[in-house]
C-alpha positions as CSV (number, residue, x, y, z in Angstrom):
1,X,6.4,127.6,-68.9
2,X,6.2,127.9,-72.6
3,X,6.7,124.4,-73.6
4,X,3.2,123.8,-71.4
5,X,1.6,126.5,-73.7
6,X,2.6,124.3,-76.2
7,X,2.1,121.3,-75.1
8,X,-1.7,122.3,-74.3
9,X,-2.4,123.9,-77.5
10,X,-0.9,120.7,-79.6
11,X,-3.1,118.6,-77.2
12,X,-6.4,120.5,-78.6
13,X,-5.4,120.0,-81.6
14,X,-5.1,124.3,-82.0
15,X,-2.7,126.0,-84.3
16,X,-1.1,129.4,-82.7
17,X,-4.1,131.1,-85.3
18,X,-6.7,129.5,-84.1
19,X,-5.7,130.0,-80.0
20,X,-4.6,133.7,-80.7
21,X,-8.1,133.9,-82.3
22,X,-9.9,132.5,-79.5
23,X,-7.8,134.9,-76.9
24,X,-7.8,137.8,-79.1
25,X,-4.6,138.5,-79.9
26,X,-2.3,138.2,-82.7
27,X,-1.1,134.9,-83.8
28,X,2.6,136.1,-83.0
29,X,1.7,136.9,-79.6
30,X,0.9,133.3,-79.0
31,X,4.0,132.9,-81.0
32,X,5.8,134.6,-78.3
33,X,4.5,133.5,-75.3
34,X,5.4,130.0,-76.3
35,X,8.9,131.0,-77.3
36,X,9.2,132.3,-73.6
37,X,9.9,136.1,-75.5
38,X,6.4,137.7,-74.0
39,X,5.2,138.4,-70.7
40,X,1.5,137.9,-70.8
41,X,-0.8,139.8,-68.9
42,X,-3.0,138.4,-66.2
43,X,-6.2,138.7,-67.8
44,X,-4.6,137.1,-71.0
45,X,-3.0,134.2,-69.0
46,X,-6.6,133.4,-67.6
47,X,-8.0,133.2,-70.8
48,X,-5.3,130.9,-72.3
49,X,-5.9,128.2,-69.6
50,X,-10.1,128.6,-69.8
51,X,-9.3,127.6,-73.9
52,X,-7.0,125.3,-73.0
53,X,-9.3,123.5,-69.9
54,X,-6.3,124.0,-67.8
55,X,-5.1,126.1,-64.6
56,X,-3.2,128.9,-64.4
57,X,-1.0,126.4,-62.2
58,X,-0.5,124.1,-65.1
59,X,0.5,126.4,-67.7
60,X,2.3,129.1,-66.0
61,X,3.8,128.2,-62.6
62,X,7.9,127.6,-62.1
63,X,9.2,124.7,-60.7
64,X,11.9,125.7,-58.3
């Protein structure tokens, strides 16, 4: 899951400060989600894949 965070962020070009910004929430918070150290809330999940232009499919569902 957290490498996709990544993955998407680096794709837009975004640092963790500019995503955390757009979100509203601290820069380590982003920090932590990708590190796979934070369990993000629904609502926050939602708007990490709206900034991101991807689904909450892409960025947060497990592969088995």
């Amino acid at each position: 899951m957290s490498n996709r965070i990544k993955m998407a962020r680096v794709e837009k070009s975004l640092t963790q400060e500019q995503l955390a910004s757009r979100v509203s929430v601290a820069r380590q918070t982003i920090g932590l989600i990708e590190k796979g150290k934070y369990n993000p809330s629904l609502k926050l999940c939602i708007a990490i894949a709206k900034t991101l232009g991807k689904t909450l499919d892409d960025l947060f569902w497990e592969d088995d």
